[in-house]
TORSE-768860 format. One record per atom (N, C-alpha, C): x, y, z. Coordinates in steps of 0.001 Angstrom, whole numbers, plus 500000, padded with zeros to 6 digits. Atoms other than C-alpha are relative to their C-alpha. Layout:
BEGIN
XYZ/...
***
This chain:
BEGIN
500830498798500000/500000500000500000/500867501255500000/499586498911499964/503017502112500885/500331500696498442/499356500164501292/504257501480496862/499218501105499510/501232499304500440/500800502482495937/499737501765500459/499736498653499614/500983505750497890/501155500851499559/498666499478500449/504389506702496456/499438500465498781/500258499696501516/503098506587492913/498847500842499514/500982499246499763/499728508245493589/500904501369500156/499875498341499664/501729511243494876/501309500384499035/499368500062500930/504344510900492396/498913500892498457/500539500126501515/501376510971489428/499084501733500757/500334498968499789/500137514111491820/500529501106499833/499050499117500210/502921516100491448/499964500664498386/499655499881501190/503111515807487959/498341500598499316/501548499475500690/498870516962487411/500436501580500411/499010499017499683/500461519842489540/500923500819498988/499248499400501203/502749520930486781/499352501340499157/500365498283501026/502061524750484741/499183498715498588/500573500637501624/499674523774481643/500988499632499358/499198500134501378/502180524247479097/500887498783500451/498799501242499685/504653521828480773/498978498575499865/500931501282500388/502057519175480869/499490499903498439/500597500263501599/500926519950476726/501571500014499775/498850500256500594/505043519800476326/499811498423500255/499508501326499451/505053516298477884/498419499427498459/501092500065500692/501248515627475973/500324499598497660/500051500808501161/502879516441472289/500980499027499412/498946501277499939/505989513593472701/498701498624499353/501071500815500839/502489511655472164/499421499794498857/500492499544501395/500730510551469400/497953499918500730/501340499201499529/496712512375469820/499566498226500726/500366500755499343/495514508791470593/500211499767501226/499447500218498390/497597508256473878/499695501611500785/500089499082499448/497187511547474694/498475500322500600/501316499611499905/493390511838474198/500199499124501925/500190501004498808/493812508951477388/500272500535500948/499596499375498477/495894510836479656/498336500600500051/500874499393499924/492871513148479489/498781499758500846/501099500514499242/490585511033481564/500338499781501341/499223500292498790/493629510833484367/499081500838500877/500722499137499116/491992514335485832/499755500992499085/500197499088501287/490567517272484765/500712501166499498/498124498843500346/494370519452485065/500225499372498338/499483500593501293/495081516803482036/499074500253499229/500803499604500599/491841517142480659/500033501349498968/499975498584500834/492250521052479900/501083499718499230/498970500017500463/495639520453478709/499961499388498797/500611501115501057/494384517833476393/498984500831499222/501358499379500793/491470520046475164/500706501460499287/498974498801500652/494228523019474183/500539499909499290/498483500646500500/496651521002473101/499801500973498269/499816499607501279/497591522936469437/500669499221499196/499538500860500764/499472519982468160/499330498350500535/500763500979499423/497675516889467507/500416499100498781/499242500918500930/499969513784465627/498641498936500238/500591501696500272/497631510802464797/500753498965499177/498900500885500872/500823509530463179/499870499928498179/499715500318501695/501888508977459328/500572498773499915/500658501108500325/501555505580459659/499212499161499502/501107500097500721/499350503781457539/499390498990501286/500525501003498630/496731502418460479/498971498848499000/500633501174501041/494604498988459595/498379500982499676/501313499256500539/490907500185458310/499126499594500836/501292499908499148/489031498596460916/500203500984501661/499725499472498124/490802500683463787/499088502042498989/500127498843500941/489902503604461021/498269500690500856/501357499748499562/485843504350462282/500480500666501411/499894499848498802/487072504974465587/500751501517500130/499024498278500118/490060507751464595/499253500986499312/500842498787500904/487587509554462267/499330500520501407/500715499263498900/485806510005465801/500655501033500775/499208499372499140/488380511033467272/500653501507499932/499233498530500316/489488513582465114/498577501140499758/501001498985500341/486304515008464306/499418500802501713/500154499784498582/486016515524468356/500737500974499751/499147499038499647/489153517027468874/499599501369499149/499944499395501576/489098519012465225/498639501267500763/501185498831499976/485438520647466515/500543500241501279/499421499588498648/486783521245470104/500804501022500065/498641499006500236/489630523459468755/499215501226499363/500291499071500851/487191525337466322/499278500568500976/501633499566498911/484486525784469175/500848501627500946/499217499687498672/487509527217471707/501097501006499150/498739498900500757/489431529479468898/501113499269500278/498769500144499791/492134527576469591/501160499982498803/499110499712501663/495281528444466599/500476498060500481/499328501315500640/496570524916465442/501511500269499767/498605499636500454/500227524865465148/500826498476499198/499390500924501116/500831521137463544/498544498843500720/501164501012500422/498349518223462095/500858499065499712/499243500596500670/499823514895461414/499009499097499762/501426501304500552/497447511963459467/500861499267499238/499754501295500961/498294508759457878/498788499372499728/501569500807500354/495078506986456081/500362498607499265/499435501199500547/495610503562454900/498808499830499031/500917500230501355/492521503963452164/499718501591499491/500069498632500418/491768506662449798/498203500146500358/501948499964499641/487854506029450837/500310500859501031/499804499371498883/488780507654454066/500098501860499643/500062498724500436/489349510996451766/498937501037500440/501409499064500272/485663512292451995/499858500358501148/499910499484498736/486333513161455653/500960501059499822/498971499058499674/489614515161455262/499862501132499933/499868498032500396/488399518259453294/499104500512500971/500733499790498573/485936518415456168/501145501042500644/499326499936499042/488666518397458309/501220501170499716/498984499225500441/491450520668456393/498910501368500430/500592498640500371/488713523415456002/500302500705501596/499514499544498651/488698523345460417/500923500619500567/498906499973500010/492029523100460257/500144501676499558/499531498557500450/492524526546458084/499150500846500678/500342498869499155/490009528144460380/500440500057501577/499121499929498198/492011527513463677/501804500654499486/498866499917500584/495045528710461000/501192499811500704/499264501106499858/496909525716461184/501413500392499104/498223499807500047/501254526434461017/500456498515499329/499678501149500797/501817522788459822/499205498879500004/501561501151500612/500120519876458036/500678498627499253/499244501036500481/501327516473457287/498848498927499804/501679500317500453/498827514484455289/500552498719498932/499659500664500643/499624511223453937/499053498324499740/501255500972500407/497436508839452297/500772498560498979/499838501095501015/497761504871450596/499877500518498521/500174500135501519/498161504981446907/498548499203499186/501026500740500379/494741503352445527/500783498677498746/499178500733501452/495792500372442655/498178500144499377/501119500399500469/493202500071439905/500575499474498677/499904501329501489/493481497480437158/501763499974500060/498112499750499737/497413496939438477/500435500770500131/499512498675499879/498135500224438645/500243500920500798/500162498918498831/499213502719441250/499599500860499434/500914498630500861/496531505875441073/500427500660501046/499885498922499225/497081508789443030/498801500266500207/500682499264499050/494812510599445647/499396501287499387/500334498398500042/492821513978444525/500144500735501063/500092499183498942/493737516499446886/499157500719500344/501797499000499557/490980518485448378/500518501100499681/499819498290500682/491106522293447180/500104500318501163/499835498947498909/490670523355450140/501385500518500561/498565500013499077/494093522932451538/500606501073499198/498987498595500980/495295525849448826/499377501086500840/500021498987499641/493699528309450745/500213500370501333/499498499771499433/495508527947453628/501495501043500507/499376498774499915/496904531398454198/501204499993501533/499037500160498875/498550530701457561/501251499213500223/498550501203499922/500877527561456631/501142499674499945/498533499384499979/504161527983457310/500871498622499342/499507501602500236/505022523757456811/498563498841499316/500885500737500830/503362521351454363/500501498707499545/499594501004499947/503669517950453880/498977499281499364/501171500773501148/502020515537450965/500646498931499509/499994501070500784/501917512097450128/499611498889499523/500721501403500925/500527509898447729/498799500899499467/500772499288500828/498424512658445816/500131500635499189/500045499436501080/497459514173442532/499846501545500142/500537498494499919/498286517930442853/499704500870498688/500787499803501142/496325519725440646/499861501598500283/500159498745499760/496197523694440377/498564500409499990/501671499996500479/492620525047441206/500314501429499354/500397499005500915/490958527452439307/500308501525500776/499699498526499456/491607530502442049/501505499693500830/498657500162499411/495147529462442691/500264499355501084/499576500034498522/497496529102445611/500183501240501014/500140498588498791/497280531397448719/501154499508501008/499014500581498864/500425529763450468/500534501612500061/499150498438500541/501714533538450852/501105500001501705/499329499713499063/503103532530454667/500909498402499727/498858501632500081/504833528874453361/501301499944499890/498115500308500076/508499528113454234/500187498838499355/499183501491499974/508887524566453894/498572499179498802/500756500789500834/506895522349450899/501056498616499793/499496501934500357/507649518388451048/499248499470499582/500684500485500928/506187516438448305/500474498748499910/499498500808500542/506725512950447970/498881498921499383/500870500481500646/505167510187446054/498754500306499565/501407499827500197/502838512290444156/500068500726498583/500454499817501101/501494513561440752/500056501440499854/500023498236500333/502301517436439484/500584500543498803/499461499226501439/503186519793436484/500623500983499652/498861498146500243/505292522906435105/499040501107500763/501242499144499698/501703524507435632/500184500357501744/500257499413498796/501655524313439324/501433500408501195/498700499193499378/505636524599440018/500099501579499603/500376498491500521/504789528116437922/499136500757500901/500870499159498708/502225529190440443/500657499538501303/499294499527499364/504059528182443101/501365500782500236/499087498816500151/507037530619442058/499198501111500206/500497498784499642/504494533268441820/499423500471501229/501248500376498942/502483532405445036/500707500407501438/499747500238499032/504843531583447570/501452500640500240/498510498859500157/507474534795447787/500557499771501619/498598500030498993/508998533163451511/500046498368500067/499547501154500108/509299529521450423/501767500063500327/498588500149499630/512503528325451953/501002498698499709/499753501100500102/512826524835451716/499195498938498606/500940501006501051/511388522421448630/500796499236500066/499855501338499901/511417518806448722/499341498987499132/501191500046500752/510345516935446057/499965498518500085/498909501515500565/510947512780445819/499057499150499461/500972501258501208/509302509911443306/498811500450499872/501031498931500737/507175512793441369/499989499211498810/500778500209501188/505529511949438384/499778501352499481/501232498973500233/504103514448435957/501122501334499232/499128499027500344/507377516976435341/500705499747499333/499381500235500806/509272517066432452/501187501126500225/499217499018499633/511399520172434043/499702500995501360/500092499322499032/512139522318436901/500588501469500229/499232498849500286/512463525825436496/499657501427500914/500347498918498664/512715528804439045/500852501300498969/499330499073500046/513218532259437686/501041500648500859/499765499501499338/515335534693438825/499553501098500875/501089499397499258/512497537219440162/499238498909501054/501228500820499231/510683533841442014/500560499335500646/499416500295498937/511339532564445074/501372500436500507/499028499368499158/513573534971446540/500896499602501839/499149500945499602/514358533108449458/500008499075500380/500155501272499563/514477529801448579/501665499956500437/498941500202499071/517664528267450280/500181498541499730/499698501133499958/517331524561449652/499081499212499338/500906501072501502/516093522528446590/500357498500500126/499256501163499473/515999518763447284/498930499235498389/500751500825500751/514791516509444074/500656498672499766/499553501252499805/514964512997444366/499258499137499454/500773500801500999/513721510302442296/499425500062499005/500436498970500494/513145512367439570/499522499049498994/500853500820500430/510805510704437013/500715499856498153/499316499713501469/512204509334433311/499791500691498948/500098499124501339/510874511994431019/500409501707500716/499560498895499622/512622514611433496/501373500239499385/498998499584500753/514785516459431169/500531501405500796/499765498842499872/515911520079432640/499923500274501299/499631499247499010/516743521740435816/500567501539500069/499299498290500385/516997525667435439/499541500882501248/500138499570498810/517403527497438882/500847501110499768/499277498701500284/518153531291438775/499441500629501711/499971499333498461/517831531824442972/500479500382500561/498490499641499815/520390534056444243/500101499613501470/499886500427498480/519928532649447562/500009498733500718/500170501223499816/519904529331446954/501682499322500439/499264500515499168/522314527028449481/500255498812499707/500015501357499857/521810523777449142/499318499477498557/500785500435501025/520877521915445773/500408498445499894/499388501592500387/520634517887445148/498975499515499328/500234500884501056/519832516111442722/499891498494499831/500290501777499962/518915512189442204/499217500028498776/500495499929500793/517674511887438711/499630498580499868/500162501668499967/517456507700439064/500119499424499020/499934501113500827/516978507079435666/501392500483498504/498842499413500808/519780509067434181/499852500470499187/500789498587501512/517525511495431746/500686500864500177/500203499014499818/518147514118433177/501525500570499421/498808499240500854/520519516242430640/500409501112500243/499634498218500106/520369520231431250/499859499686501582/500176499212499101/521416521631434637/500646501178499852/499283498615499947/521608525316434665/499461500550501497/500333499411499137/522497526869437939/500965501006500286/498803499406500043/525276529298437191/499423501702500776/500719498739499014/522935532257438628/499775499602501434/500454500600498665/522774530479441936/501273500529501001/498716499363499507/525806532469443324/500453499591501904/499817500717498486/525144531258447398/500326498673499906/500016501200500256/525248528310446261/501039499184501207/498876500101499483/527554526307448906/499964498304500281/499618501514500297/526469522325448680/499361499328498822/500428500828501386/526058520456445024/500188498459500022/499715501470499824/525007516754445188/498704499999498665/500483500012500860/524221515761441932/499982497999499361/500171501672500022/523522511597441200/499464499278498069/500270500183501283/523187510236437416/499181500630499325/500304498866499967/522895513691436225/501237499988498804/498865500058501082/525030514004432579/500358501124499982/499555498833499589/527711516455433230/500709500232498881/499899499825501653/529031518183430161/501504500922500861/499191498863499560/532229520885430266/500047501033500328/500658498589500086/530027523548430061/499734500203501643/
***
């Protein structure tokens, strides 16, 4: 009994704790374990009902645990909108693309608690042997607040009233579907992009950044670059970091002789000329 009394005042101490120190300990969790503390007392409770970061992991989970997390998030998700609370990071893994017809729900919440980062990663569908890509919900373009973005396994597609990323640093793209069209609007769109990430894209036959667009990007990462990717033309005077992985050894033109910061080049079966 004495054991039992030790750990009781042990687990008292710690309800005791300033909010924020208890939602620091809270986002080490992923939202599931956390939602649990929440029932410890009702110190954890509030802390749990504030919380601005809420990981449900980028894991692909099985589909029958799936019914249960849609509850979960649509709880939390209206709890945050009810309570103004700002969002500062989202993390989702979906292991079916059926599960889609919930998200844009959920993004739209998301951009009205204007949500700082968003990590959103969905199964690939197959149809008749084939890997298909994901439609992305529109909505997520008019997230004006998003400083960090994160996509994978979807068809990005430019809508008809653009992109509004106008606060985006960081864009990571991997396994997903895109065109000159919407790397062109994001040059025009996103004047404090810092970071781009792109890896096993489909869809681009070139990658080209004026020298007026994206002023300060800083770090271009393309990896797995797809076999009808011919061209790489980067005119960023602020650009730091550039690498390259072309995989299937297309890739013929790199021009980055306007890239003057330039200070690490990793370039991978990439045909290098004298020029």
């Amino acid at each position: 009994m004495e054991g039992r009394s030790d750990v009781d005042a042990a687990a008292d101490r710690i309800s005791k704790l300033p909010e924020p120190i208890l939602q620091h300990i809270l986002y080490f969790l992923l939202a599931k374990d956390a939602a649990r503390m929440s029932t410890l007392s009702k110190v954890w409770d509030s802390a749990w009902n504030s919380l601005s970061y809420l990981n449900f992991g980028d894991k692909f989970l099985k589909s029958e645990d799936m019914p249960r997390l849609v509850n979960v998030v649509n709880q939390s998700l209206a709890n945050r909108q009810k309570h103004k609370i700002s969002m500062q990071k989202f993390s989702l893994g979906l292991p079916h693309h059926r599960w889609l017809s919930y998200v844009d729900d959920w993004i739209k919440i998301l951009i009205a608690c204007n949500i700082k980062e968003l990590n959103l990663r969905v199964s690939r569908p197959i149809y008749e042997g084939k890997l298909e890509y994901n439609s992305l919900p529109e909505a997520i373009f008019a997230a004006k607040a998003l400083n960090v973005l994160r996509l994978d396994g979807f068809k990005i597609e430019l809508p008809s009233d653009g992109i509004k990323f106008s606060s985006l640093r960081e864009l990571r793209l991997s396994d997903v579907f895109l065109n000159e069209e919407f790397i062109q609007a994001l040059c025009t769109s996103c004047c404090n992009l810092e970071d781009l990430y792109l890896q096993n894209f489909d869809g681009l036959a070139s990658f080209q950044v004026g020298n007026t667009s994206l002023p300060k990007l800083k770090k271009v990462n393309l990896e797995f670059c797809p076999f009808v990717f011919q061209l790489v033309d980067i005119a960023a005077i602020n650009l730091e970091d550039l690498k390259i992985d072309s995989l299937h050894g297309n890739l013929k033109v790199v021009k980055i002789t306007a890239c003057k910061a330039l200070k690490t080049l990793y370039l991978n079966c990439v045909a290098v000329t004298d020029e």
